[in-house]
C-alpha positions in Angstrom: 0.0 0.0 0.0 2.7 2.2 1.2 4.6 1.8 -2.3 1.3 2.2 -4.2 0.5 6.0 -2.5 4.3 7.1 -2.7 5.3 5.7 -6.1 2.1 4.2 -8.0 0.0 7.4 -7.6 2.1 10.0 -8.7 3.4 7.8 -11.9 -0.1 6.7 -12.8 -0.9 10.1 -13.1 2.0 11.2 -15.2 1.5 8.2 -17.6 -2.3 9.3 -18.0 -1.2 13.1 -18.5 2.0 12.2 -20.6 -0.9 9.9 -22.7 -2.9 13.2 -23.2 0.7 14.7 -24.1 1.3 12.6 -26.9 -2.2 13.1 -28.5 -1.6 17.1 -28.9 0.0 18.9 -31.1 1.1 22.6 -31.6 -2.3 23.3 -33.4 -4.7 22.5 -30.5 -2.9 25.3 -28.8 -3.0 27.4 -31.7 -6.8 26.9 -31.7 -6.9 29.3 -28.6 -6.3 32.5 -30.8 -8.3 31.0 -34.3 -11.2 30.3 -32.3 -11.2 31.9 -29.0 -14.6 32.9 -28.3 -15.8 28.6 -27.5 -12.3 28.2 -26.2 -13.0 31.5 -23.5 -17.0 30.2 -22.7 -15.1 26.7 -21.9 -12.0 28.3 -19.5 -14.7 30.3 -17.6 -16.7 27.3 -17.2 -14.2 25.1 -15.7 -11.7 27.3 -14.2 -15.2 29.8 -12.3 -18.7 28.4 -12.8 -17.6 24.5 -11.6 -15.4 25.5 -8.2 -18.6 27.9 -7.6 -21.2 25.3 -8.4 -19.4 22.6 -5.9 -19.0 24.9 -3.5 -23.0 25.7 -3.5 -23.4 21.8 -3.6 -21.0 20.9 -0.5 -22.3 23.8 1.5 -26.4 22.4 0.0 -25.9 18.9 1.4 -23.8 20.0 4.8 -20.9 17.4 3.9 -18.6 16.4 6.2 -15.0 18.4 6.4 -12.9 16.3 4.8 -15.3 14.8 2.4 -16.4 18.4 1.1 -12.2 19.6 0.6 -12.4 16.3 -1.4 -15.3 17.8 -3.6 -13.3 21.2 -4.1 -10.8 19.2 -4.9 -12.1 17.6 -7.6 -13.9 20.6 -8.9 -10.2 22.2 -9.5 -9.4 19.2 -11.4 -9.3 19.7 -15.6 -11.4 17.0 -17.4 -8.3 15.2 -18.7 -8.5 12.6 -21.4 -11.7 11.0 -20.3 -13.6 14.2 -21.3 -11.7 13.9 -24.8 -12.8 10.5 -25.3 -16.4 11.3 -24.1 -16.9 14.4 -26.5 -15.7 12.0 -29.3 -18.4 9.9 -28.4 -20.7 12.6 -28.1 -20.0 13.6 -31.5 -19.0 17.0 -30.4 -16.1 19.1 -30.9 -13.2 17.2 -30.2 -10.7 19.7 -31.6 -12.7 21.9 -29.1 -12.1 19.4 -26.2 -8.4 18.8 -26.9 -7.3 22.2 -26.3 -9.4 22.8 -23.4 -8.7 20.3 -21.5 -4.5 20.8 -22.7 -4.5 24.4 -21.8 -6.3 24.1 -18.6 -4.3 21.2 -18.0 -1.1 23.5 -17.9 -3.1 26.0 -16.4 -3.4 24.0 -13.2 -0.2 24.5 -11.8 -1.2 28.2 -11.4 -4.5 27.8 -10.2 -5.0 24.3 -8.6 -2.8 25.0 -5.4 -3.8 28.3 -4.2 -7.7 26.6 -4.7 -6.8 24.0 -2.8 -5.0 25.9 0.1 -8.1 27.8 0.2 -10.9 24.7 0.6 -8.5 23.1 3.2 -8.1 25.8 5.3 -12.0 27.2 5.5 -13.3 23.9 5.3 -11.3 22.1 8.0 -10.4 24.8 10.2 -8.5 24.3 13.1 -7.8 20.5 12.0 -6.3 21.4 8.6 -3.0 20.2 8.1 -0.8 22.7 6.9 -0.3 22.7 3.2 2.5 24.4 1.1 1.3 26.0 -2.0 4.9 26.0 -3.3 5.0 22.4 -2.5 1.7 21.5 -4.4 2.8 23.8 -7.1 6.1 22.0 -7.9 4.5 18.0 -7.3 1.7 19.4 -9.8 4.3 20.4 -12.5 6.1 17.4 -11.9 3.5 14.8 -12.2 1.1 17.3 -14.5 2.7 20.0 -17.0 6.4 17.8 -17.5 4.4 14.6 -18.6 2.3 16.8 -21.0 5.1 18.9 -22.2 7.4 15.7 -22.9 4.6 14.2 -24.6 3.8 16.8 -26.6 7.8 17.3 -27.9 7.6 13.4 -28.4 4.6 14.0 -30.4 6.4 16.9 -32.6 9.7 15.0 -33.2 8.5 11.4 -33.6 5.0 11.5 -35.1 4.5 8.4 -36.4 5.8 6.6 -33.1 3.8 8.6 -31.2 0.3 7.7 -32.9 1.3 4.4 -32.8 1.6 4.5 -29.1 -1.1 6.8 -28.4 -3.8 3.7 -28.1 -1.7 1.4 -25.7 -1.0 4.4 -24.0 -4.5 5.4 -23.3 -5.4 2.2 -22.4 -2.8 1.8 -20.0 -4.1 5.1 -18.3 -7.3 3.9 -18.2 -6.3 0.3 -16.5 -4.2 2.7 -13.6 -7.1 4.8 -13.3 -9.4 1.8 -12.4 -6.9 0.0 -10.3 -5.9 3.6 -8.3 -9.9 4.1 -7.8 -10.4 0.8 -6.4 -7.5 1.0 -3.9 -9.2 4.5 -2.9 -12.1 2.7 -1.9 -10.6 0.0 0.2 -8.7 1.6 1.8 -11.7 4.4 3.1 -14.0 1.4 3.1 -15.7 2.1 6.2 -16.0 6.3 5.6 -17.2 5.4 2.2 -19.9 3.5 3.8 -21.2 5.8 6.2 -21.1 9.0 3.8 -22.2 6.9 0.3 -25.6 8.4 1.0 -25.4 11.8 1.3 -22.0 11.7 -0.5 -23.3 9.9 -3.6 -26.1 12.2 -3.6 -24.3 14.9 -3.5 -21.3 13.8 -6.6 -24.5 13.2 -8.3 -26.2 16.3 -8.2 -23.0 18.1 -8.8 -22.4 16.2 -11.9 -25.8 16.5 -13.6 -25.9 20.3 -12.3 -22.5 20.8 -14.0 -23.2 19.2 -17.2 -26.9 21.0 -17.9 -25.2 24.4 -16.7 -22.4 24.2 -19.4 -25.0 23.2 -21.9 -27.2 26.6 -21.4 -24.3 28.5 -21.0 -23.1 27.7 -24.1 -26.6 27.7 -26.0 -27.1 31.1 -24.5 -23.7 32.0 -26.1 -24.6 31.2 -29.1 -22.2 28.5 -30.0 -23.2 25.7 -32.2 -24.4 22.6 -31.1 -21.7 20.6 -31.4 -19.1 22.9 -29.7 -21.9 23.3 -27.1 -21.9 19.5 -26.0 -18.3 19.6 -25.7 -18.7 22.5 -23.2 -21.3 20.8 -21.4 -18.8 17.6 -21.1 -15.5 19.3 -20.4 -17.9 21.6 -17.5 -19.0 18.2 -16.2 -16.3 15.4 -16.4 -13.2 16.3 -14.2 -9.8 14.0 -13.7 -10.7 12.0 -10.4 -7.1 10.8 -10.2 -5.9 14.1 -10.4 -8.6 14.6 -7.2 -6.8 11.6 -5.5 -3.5 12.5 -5.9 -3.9 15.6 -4.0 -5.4 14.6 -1.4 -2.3 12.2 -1.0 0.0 15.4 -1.7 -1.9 18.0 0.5 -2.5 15.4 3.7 1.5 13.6 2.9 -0.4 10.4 3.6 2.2 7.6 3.4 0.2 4.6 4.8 -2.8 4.8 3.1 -5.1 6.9 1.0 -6.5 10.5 2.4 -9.7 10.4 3.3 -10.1 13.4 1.0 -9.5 11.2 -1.7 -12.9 9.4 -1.3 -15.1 12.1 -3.4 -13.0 11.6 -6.5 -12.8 8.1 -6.5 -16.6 7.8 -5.9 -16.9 10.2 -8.9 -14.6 8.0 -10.8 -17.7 5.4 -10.7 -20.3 7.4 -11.0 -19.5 10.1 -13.7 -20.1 7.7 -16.1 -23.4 6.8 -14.6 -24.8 10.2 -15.0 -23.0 10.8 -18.6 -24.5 8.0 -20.0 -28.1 9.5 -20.9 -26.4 12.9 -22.1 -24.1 10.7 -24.3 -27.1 9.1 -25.8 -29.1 12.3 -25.9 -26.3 13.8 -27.9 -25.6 11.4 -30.5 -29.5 11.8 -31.2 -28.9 14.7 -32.8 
């Protein structure tokens, strides 16, 4: 367990964010400046309305401490590759999603650990462990923007291997990502339990709120309809192993996983439970 927290963790996330790496190129960042306006409507989504939405949905349901810093903390996460593969699905705009969720991605190491600093310390009060934004900062570059910016030069000077390696890649993300969200759960078996109720309820609500908010927002904006289910995904899906491994970094749990880690690895499960009918819905037309 101990090896799996110290070592596993943080290099299952860097594979997953270097697979994201290696599926970019210098185009989807390009894409900002040719087509800002759906790029803009889906920052402000993810990096304002989701952190305020969970907020109104911890504070709605009266969640425990540690379980609601685990819902900020998951609300700070980008969607990662999952929301990539969902849109694609979807039949959105994947170009769309791709540099979202890359530029956000990158964006995190900015923005994720003064959030988190934040939720820990109004949340947990006088029991909050004491967290070093400079700490967070340099473990989120580490095991976020490096793997991302390495895949990406991969990508740029070895095409050809690198969409050959992009599937088994992916896949191998995904297999980590099951296995990490599993572990997550065993070893909180017992708060996992006694929260699932509210808890569930409350990952739930927040999803489905999340996803039908970045729908109208971007209808009202007047984006088309494809770029406007790929706002509604990237708004709802967020990187749940991201959400675990901070937990792990902001608590320096060593012997098992952070109790803070339990809302992310619930929503691991149940994202996909709630995205299901929009998926459906969204190939219908």
């Amino acid at each position: 367990m101990d090896l799996l927290i110290s070592v596993g963790l943080p290099l299952a996330l860097a594979i997953i964010m270097l697979s994201l790496g290696v599926g970019l190129e210098a185009a989807d960042f390009r894409r900002v400046f040719t087509r800002g306006f759906p790029f803009v409507i889906g920052a402000l989504s993810q990096v304002v309305l989701l952190p305020v939405v969970a907020f109104c949905i911890v504070t709605l349901f009266a969640l425990p401490p540690e379980i609601a810093v685990g819902v900020m903390l998951l609300s700070f996460c980008p969607g990662g590759v999952t929301s990539n593969i969902l849109s694609k699905l979807a039949q959105g705009d994947v170009a769309l999603s791709v540099t979202l969720t890359a530029v956000i991605s990158l964006l995190s190491i900015v923005t994720v650990p003064f959030l988190a600093a934040s939720s820990v310390a109004y949340f947990m009060g006088d029991s909050a462990p004491i967290v070093s934004v400079t700490d967070i900062a340099i473990a989120m570059f580490l095991i976020t923007t490096l793997p991302v910016a390495l895949g990406l030069t991969f990508r740029h000077y070895f095409r050809g291997l690198a969409m050959m390696i992009e599937g088994p890649l992916s896949k191998l993300a995904t297999l980590l990502f099951v296995l990490i969200v599993g572990v997550a759960l065993a070893g909180n078996w017992q708060l996992f339990v006694d929260n699932l109720g509210i808890m569930g309820a409350g990952l739930i609500t927040l999803n489905l709120s999340l996803l039908l908010l970045g729908l109208m927002l971007a209808r009202m904006a007047g984006l088309t309809w494809q770029e406007s289910k790929t706002i509604s995904i990237e708004t709802g899906i967020q990187n749940s192993t991201l959400g675990i491994t901070l937990a792990a970094l902001i608590t320096g749990t060593t012997t098992g996983f952070s109790p803070l880690s339990l809302p992310a690895a619930v929503y691991g499960i149940t994202m996909y439970i709630v995205a299901a009918p929009f998926l459906l819905w969204f190939r219908s037309r």
